[in-house]
N, C-alpha and C positions, 0 to 999 in steps of 0.2 A: 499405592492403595488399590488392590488389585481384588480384593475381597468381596464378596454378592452385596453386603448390604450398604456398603459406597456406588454401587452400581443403579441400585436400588433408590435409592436418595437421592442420584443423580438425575435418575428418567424421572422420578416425581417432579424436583426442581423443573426440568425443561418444561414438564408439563404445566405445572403453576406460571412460568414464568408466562406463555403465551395464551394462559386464559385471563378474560375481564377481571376475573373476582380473585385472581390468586396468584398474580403479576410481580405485587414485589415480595412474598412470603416465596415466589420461584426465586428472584434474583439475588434475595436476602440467602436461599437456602445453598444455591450454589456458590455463593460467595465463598459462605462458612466451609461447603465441602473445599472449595478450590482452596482455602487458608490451612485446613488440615493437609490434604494432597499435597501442597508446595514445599510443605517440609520434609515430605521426604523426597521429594522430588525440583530440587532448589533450579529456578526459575534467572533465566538471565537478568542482571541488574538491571539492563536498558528497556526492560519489557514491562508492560503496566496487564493486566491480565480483568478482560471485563468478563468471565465464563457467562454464558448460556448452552450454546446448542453442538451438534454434533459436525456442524461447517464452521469450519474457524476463519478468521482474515485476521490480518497480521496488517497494523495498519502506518502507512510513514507518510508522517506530516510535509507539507512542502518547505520551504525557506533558501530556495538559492541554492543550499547545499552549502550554506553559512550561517543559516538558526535553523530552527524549528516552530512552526506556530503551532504551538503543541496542543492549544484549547479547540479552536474550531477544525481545525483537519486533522485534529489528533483525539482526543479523549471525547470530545463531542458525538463525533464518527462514531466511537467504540456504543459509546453508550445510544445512540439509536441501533448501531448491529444488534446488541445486545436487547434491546428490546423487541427485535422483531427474531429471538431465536437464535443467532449469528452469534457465537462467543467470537472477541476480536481479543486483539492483543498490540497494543501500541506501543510501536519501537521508537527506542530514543537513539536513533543510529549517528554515528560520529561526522559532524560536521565540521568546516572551519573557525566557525564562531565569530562572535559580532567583534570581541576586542579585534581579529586579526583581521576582520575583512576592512575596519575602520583606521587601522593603523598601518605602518609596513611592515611590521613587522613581518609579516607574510612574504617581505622576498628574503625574509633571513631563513626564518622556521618553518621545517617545511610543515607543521599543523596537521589535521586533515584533509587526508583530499582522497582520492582515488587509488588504490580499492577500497579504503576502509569503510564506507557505508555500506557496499554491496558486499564486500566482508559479512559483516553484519546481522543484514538480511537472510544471507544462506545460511549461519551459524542457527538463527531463530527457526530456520525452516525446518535442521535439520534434529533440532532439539524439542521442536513441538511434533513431529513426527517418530522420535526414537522415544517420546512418553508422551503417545497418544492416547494409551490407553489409561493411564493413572489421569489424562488428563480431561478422560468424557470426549474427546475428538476422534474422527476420524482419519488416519494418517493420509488418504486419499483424497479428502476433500479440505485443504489446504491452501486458502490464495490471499494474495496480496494485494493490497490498494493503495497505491499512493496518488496525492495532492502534488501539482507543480513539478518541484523538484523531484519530489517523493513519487511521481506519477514515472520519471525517467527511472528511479533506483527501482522501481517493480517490473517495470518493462525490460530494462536492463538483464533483470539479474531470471527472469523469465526468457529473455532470449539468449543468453550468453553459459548461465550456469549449468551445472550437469544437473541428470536428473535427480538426482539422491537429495540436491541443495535447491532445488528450483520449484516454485509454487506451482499448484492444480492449475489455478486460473489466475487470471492479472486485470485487475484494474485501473487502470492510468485515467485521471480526471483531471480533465486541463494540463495533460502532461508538458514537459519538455522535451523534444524528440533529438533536433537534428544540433550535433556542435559544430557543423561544417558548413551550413547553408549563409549566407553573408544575411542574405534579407530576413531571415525567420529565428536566427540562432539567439535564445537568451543569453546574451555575453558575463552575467552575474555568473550564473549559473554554471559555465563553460570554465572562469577561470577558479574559480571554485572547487570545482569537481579537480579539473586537471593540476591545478596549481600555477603561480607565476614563469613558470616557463616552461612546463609541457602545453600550455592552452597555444602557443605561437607552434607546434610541430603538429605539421596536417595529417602525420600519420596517426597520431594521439585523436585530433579530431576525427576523423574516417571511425577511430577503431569504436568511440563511443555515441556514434548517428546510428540510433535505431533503425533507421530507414535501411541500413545498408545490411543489414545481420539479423532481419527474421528467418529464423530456422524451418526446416518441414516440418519438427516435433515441436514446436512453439503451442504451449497452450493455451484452450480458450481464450480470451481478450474481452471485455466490456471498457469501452472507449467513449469517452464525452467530453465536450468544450464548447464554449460561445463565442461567435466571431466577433461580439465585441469586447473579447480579453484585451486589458487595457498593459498586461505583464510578459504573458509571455503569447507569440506571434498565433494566432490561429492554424495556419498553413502547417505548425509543428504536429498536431494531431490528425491533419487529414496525408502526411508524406506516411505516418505509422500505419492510418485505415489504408492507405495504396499500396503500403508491402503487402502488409495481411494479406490484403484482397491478392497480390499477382503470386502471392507463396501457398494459396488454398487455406488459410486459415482459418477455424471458425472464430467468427467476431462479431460484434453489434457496435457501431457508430453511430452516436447521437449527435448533430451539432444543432445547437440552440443557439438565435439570432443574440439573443440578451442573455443576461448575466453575469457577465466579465468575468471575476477572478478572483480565488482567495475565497470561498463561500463554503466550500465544506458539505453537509446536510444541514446547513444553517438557511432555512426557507427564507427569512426576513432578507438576508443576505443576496441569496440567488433569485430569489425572487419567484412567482409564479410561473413560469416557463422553463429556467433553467434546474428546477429543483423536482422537477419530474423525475431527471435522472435517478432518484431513490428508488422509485418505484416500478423503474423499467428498468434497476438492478435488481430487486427481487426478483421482476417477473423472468427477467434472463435465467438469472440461477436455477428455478427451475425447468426453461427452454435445453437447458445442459443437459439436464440430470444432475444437477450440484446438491439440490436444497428436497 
C-alpha cells in the first residue's frame, strides 16, 4: 500500500495517537490502516503487530528459552511502545516449551533450541525492513528488546548477525549474558538454548557468552538490571556493559539496587526505582538520534 492517501492516514494516525484529545481515534486509525496493509503484505505468524510510529521494536518476551511470558514482557511492552509513538511488534519466537522442559522427553527430541529463536529474530528484521514502507516504518530505525532470556536472543542476534538481519539498536533488560561463567550462568537457560547435550561442549558455551563476541560494528545498546534479580545473576549484565565499554561501543547501563526480575514496563512490578528504566529508554532514544 504504497499510495499518497495510506501515507496520508498514516502521519494523521501518528499524529492523533500522541495527542491528549486524539490518542485512541490515532491508535484505533492505525490499526484499521495496519489490517488493510497486511493483506497485502502478509505478516509473519509469530508476530503480533502494535503500529504507531516511524521507530519500530520488535519485542521477545523472556522464559528460559522454554516459554514465553508473553503478557507482561510481551504485549504489555508493545502496548506502552505503542503509546508513546513506538510501533512494536511482539515475537512469538521458537522455544522448547514447558511439556519438554518438564518431561524427558527432551533427551529424545531434539525440540527447540538453538538457532531457531535467533533464526527467527533475523527473519522478522529482515521482513520488517524489506516492507518498511507499506509498513509506516523506517527500515533504519529498527531495534529489538528483549526480557531475560529474550534480553540474550537481542543481544545475540545484534552481535552475531549480519547486517542485512541484525537490528539498529538492542535492548537487553535483565538479560542473560554469559553460558560459560560457573558462578553467574542461568543453567535453565543454558540447557535450553543448547539442548541436552550441546550445554556439556564448552566450545557451544564460549560460542553463545556475549561477553566474548561484541563486535566493532555492534549497535547502540540500552542495558538495565537490578542487583537484587532473584533469576538470573546480576554480574550477567554488567560482563555485557564491560565488553561494550572495552570494544568502544555506544551504550547506557542502568543498574537499579531494587526490582529483581520478571517486571517488564509493569511499574506495580518493578517498583519505583527499577521502572525508571522506561523513561531513560525514551530519553536514550533520542541521545541516539533514533526517536
Amino acid at each position: 500500500m504504497k499510495i499518497w492517501p495510506m501515507r496520508f492516514l498514516a502521519d494523521m494516525g501518528r499524529k492523533l495517537s500522541t495527542s491528549p484529545r486524539g490518542g485512541r481515534v490515532g491508535v484505533f486509525l492505525l490499526s484499521l490502516l495496519w489490517t488493510v496493509s497486511s493483506a497485502a503484505t502478509p505478516m509473519p505468524r509469530r508476530l503480533t503487530a502494535y503500529p504507531a510510529g516511524r521507530v519500530a521494536v520488535v519485542v521477545c518476551p523472556g522464559g528460559s528459552y522454554s516459554w514465553l511470558d508473553k503478557q507482561t514482557e510481551g504485549h504489555d511492552v508493545a502496548r506502552w511502545l505503542q503509546s508513546e509513538g513506538i510501533s512494536a511488534y511482539v515475537l512469538r519466537y521458537r522455544v522448547q516449551g514447558g511439556f519438554a522442559f518438564a518431561s524427558g522427553i527432551r533427551h529424545i527430541v531434539r525440540g527447540h533450541q538453538y538457532p531457531d529463536a535467533q533464526e527467527d529474530l533475523q527473519q522478522v528484521i529482515r521482513w520488517l525492513r524489506d516492507n518498511a514502507d507499506s509498513l509506516g516504518i523506517d527500515p533504519n530505525r529498527i531495534g529489538a528488546m528483549g526480557f531475560s532470556a529474550g534480553g540474550h536472543l537481542v543481544a545475540s542476534v545484534g552481535a552475531l548477525a549480519d547486517s542485512a538481519s541484525r537490528p539498529d539498536f538492542v535492548v537487553p533488560i535483565y538479560p542473560v549474558v554469559t553460558l560459560r561463567q560457573r558462578d553467574y550462568v542461568h543453567r535453565r537457560s543454558r540447557r535450553a538454548l543448547l539442548g541436552e547435550y550441546r550445554r556439556w561442549s564448552q566450545r557451544w558455551r564460549d560460542s553463545l557468552s556475549l561477553e566474548n563476541h561484541v563486535p566493532d560494528d555492534m549497535p547502540p545498546v540500552f542495558l538495565a538490571n537490578c542487583k537484587d534479580d532473584p533469576i538470573v545473576h546480576y554480574h550477567n549484565s554488567e560482563l555485557l556493559d564491560s565488553a561494550l565499554t572495552a570494544r568502544g561501543i555506544g551504550h547506557k547501563y542502568l543498574q537499579f539496587e531494587h526490582g529483581g526480575h520478571g517486571f517488564g514496563a509493569d511499574s506495580a512490578k518493578a517498583g519505583a526505582e527499577a521502572i525508571v528504566w522506561k523513561k531513560e529508554f525514551l530519553n536514550w532514544l533520542k541521545d541516539v538520534q533514533i526517536r
